[in-house]
C-alpha positions in Angstrom: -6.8 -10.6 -17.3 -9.9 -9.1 -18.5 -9.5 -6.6 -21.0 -12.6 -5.9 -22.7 -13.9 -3.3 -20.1 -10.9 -0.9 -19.9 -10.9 2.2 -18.2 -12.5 1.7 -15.1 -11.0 2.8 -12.0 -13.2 2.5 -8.9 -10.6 5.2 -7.2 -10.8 7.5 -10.3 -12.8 10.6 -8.2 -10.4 10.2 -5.5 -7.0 10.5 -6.6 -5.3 13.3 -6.0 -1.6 14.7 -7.2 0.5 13.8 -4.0 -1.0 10.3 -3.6 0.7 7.1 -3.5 1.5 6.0 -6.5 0.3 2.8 -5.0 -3.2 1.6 -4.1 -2.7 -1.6 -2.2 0.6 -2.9 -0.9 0.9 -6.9 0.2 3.2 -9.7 1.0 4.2 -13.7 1.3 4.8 -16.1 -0.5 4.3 -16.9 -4.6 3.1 -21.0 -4.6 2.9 -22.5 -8.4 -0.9 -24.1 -8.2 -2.1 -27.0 -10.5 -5.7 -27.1 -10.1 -7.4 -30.3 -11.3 -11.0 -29.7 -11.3 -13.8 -32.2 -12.7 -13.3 -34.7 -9.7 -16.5 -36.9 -8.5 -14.8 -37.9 -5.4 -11.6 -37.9 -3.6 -8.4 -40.0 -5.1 -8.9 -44.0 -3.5 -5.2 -45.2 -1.9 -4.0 -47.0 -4.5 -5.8 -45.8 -7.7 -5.3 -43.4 -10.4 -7.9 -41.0 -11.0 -8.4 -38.8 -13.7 -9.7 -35.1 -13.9 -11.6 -33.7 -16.3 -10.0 -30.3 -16.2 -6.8 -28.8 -15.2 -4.9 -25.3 -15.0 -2.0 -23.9 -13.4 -1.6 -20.7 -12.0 0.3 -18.4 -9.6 -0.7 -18.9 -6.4 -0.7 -18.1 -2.3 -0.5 -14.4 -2.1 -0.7 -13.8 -5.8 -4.5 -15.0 -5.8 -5.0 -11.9 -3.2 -2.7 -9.6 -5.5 -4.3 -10.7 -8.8 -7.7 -10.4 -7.7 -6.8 -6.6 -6.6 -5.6 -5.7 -10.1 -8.1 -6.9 -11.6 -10.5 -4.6 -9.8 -8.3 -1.9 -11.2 -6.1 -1.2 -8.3 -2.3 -0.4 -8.3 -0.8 -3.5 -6.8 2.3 -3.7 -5.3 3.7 -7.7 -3.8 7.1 -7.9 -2.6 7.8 -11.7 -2.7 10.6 -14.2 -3.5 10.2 -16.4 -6.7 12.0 -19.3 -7.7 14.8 -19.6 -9.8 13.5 -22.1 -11.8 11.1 -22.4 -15.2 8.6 -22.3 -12.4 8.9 -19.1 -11.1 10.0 -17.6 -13.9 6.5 -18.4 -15.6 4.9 -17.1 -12.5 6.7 -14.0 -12.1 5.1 -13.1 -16.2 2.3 -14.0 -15.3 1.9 -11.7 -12.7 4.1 -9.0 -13.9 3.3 -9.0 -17.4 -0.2 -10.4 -17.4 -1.8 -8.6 -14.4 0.3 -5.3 -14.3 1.6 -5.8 -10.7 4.3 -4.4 -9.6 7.0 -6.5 -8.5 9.6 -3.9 -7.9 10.4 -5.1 -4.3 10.4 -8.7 -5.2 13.4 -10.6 -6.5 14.2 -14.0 -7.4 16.5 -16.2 -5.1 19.1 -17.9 -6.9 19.1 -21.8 -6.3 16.2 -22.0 -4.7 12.8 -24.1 -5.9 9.6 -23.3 -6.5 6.6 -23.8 -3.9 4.3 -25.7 -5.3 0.7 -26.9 -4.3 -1.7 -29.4 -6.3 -4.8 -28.7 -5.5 -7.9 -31.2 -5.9 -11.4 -29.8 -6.2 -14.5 -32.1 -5.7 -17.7 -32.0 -3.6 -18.0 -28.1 -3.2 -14.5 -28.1 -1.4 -10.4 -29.0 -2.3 -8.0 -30.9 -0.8 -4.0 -29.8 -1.3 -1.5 -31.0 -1.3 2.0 -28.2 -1.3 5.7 -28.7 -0.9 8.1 -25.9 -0.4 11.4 -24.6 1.0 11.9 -21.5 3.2 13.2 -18.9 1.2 16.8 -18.0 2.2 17.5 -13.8 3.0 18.8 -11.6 0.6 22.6 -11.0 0.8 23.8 -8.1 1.9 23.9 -5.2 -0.2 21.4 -7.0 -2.7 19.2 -4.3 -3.1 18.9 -5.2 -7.0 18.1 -8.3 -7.9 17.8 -10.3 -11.2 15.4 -12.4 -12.4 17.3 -15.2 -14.3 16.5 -16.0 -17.9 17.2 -18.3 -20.9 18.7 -16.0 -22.5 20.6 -13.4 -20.2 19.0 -11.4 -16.7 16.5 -8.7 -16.1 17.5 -6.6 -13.1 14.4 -6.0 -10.3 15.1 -4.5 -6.8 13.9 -5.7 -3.7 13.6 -8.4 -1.3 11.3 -11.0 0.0 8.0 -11.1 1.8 6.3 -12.8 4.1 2.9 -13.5 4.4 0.3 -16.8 4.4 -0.6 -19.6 2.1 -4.4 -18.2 1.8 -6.9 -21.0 2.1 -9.7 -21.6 0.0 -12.8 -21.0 1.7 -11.6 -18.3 3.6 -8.5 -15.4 3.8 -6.4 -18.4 5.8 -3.1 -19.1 6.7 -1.1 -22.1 7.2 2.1 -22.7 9.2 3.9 -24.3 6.6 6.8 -24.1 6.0 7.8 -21.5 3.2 7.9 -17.5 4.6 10.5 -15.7 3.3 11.9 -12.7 4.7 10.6 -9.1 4.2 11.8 -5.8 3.6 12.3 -3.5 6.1 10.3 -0.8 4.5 7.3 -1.2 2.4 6.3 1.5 -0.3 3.8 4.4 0.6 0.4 2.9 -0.4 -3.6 3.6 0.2 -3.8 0.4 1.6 -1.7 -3.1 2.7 -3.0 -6.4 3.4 -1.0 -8.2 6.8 -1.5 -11.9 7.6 -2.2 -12.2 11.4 -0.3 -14.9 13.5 -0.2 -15.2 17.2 3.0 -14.4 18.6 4.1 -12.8 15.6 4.9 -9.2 15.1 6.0 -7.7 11.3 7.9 -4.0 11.8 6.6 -3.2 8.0 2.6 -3.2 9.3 3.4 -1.0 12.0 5.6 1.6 9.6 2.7 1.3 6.3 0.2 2.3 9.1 2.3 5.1 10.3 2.8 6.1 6.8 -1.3 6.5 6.7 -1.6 3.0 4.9 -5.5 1.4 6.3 -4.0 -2.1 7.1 -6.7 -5.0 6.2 -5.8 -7.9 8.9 -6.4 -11.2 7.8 -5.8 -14.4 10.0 -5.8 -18.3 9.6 -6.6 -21.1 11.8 -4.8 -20.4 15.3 -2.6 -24.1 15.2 -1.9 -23.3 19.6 -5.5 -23.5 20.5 -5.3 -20.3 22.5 -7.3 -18.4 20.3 -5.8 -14.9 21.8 -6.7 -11.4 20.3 -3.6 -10.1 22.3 -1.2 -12.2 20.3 -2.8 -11.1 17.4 0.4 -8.4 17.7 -0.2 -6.5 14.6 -4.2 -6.4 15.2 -3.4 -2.7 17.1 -2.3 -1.3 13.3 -5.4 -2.7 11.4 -8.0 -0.6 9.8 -10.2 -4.0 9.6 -9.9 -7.4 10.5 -11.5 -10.2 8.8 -11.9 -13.6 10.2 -14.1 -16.1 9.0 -17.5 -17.1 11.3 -15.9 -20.1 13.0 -12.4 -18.4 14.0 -14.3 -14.6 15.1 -16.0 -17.0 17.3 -13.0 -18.3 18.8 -11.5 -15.0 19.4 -14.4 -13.8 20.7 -15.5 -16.8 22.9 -19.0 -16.1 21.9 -21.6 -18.2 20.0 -22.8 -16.4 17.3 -21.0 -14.5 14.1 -22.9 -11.3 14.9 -22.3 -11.1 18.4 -18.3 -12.3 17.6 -18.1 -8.8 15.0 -19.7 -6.8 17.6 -17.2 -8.2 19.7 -14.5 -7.8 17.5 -15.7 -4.0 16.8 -14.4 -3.0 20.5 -10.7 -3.6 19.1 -10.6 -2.6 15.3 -12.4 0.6 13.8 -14.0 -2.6 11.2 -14.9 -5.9 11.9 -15.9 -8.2 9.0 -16.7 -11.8 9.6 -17.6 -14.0 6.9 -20.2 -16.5 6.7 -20.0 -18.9 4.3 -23.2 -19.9 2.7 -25.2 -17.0 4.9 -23.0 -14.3 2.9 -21.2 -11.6 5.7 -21.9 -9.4 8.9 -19.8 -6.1 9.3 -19.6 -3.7 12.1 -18.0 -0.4 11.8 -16.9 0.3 15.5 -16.6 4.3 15.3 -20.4 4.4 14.4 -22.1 1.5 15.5 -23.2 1.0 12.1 -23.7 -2.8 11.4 -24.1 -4.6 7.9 -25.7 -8.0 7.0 -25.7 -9.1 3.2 -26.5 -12.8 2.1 -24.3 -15.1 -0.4 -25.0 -15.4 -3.6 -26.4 -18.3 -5.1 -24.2 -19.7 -7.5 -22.8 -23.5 -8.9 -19.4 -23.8 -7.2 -16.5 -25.4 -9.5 -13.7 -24.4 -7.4 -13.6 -22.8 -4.0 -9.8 -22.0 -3.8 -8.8 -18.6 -3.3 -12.6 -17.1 -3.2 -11.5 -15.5 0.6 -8.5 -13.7 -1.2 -11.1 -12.6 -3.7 -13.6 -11.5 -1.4 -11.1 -9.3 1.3 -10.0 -8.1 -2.8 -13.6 -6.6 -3.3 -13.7 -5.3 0.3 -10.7 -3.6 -0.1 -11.9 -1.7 -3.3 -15.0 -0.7 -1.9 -13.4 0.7 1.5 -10.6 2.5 -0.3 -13.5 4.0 -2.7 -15.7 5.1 0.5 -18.5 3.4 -0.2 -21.1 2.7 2.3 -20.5 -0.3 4.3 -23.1 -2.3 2.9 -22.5 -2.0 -0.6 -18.4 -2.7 0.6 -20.1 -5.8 1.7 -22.3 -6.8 -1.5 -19.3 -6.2 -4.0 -17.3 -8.4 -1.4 -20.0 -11.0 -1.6 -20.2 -11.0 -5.8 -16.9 -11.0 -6.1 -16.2 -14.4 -4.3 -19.4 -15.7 -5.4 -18.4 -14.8 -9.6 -14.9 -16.5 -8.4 -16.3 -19.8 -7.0 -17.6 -20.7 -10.7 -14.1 -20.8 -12.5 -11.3 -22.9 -11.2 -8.0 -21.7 -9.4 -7.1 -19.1 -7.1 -5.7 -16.1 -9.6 -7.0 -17.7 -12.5 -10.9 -17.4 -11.5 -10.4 -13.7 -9.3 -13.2 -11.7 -11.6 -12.3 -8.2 -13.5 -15.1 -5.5 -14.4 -15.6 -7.7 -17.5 -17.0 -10.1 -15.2 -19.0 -7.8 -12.8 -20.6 -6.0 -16.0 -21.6 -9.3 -17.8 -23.1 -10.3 -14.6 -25.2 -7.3 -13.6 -26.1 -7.6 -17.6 -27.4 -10.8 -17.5 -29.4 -11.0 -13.6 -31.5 -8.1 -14.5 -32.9 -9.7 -17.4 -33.5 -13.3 -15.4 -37.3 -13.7 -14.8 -38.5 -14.0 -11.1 -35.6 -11.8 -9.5 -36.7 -10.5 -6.1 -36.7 -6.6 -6.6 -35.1 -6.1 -3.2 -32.2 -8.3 -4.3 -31.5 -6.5 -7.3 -31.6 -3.1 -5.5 -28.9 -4.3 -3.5 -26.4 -4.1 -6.3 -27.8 -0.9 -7.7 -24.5 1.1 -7.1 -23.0 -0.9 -9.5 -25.0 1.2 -12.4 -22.8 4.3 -11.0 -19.7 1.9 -12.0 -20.3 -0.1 -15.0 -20.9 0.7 -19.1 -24.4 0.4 -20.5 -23.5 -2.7 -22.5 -21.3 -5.4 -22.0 -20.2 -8.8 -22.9 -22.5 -11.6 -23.0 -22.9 -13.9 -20.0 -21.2 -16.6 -19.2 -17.5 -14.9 -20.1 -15.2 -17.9 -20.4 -11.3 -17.4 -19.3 -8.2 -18.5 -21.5 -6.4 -21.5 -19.6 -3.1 -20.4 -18.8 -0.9 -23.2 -18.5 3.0 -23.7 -18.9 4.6 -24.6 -21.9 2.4 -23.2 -24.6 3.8 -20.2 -26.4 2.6 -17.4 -28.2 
């Protein structure tokens, strides 16, 4: 976690004596990722191949969580973690490294681990993950313990559920790993629900009535149907953000633009991604449509940047920022996230951001109308900062301190 910008708080003129003592609330479940990155094509059947870099990380719904404290907000992730050397390491990770709070997670006793190895070459990633449903809490475990080497340490709670996110976009699979949730999540600003059809969580309909602005994200619809009404939960969502191809679906239209506008007519905020061509957002209480483009950069590692981008979105939204400029932090967020590898290991902090703005204004030939689109970030940022590129320690298991 970035710690050589401290202090900034994007919420900081906002807050207010009787507010939740939580910014963003979220749920599913915690994969171990090994990223090997460095790959000039995909493995051949029957050959070894060798990368020429490698990390491991948290991962699944810790790439959204970590990418959401890093932007400074108070993150709270109900989830089950292994009981295993595994998800002990990820359980510091995100506890002690990014400052979640992991007060309503708990760790299951006997149970494994999910893992995914994920392979990046060719601007995209292949994975390959292996996991077990986790089993419910027993009754009357309301406090947990997260087991040790050397002894316990007590933490309340129970399980989530939630999606494996995917890479390019804020995805979910139908594997096979979703542990049980809660029955009532923790006051918060905000809470991030994964979408399926057919499905229905009781928590997203109580954070909503307890004045959380739910952020609905979705994955590829396995049935076919492509249905808004089985999108169950889409009725409590503040905003719903599908990537072009699956708003298109939904909408049974041919074009992102016209699948937001679309999409506007059932959600107060409709956010579609677009890869390459950047994002398109329509705010359906005022009509008020955004457009920004991507950011050019060299991608290493795709996985996780639609975690980070819904991350960015959320910050800007829960700070009331205009829509556009929601959509431009969104945009460098993902884009800053694409150049390191791993899901939670490359989400960027305000280190990141500053070093950034830092180093494009001084780049010759920048397109004045480019630069003016990131202008709110002066409001934001220090004076001075870091020197760009900012280059990450590799967390990896088994080193110690």
């Amino acid at each position: 976690m970035s710690t050589d910008t401290p202090g900034i708080d994007p919420l900081e003129a906002l807050r207010a004596p009787r507010d939740p003592a939580c910014d963003v609330f979220l749920t599913g479940p915690v994969f171990l990722d090994i990223i090997f990155t460095g790959l000039d094509s995909a493995p051949v059947r029957g050959t070894e191949s060798w990368a020429r870099g490698m990390g491991s990380s948290p991962g699944g719904v810790a790439n959204m969580a970590t990418a959401l404290a890093r932007l400074g907000l108070h993150t709270s992730l109900a989830a089950a973690f292994g009981d295993d050397h595994y998800g002990e390491y990820c359980w510091d990770a995100l506890e002690q490294g990014e400052g979640i709070d992991l007060s309503m997670s708990h760790t299951v006793p006997g149970w494994h681990s999910p893992v995914t190895v994920s392979m990046a070459y060719e601007g995209e990633r292949t994975m390959v993950s292996h996991g077990h449903e986790a089993p419910a809490p027993a009754p009357g475990a309301g406090t947990g313990s997260r087991a040790g080497a050397a002894g316990t340490r007590s933490h309340a709670g129970a399980a989530g559920t939630g999606s494996r996110a995917g890479a390019t976009g804020t995805g979910t699979s139908t594997g096979a790993v979703a542990p049980v949730f809660p029955q009532c999540p923790p006051r918060a600003r905000a809470a991030i629900a994964s979408l399926a059809p057919g499905r229905s969580e009781p928590w997203v309909a109580t954070a909503a009535r307890d004045g959380a602005l739910v952020f609905g994200d979705v994955g590829w619809d396995e049935t076919g149907r492509w249905d808004l009404d089985a999108l169950l939960d889409l009725a409590h969502c503040e905003a719903f953000l599908p990537n072009a191809e699956e708003a298109m679906r939904y909408t049974r239209t041919d074009c992102p633009r016209a699948a937001a506008h679309a999409l506007a007519e059932r959600v107060p905020l409709a956010v579609v991604t677009l890869g390459a061509e950047g994002a398109y957002a329509v705010d359906g209480r005022t009509g008020t449509a955004a457009a920004v483009p991507a950011i050019e950069v060299e991608a290493l590692d795709p996985t996780g940047a639609g975690d980070v981008f819904v991350a960015g979105f959320v910050t800007g939204t829960l700070a009331d920022w205009p829509l556009a400029d929601r959509l431009a932090f969104a945009g460098l967020t993902a884009a800053l996230s694409v150049q390191e590898f791993g899901g939670s290991l490359s989400a960027p902090g305000w280190a990141e951001i500053a070093a950034w703005w830092q180093l494009i204004r001084t780049c010759d030939r920048q397109d004045p109308a480019a630069l003016e689109r990131y202008a709110f970030l002066d409001d934001l940022l220090p004076a001075t900062a870091r020197a760009w590129p900012l280059r990450r320690a590799v967390p990896t298991i088994g080193f110690r301190q």
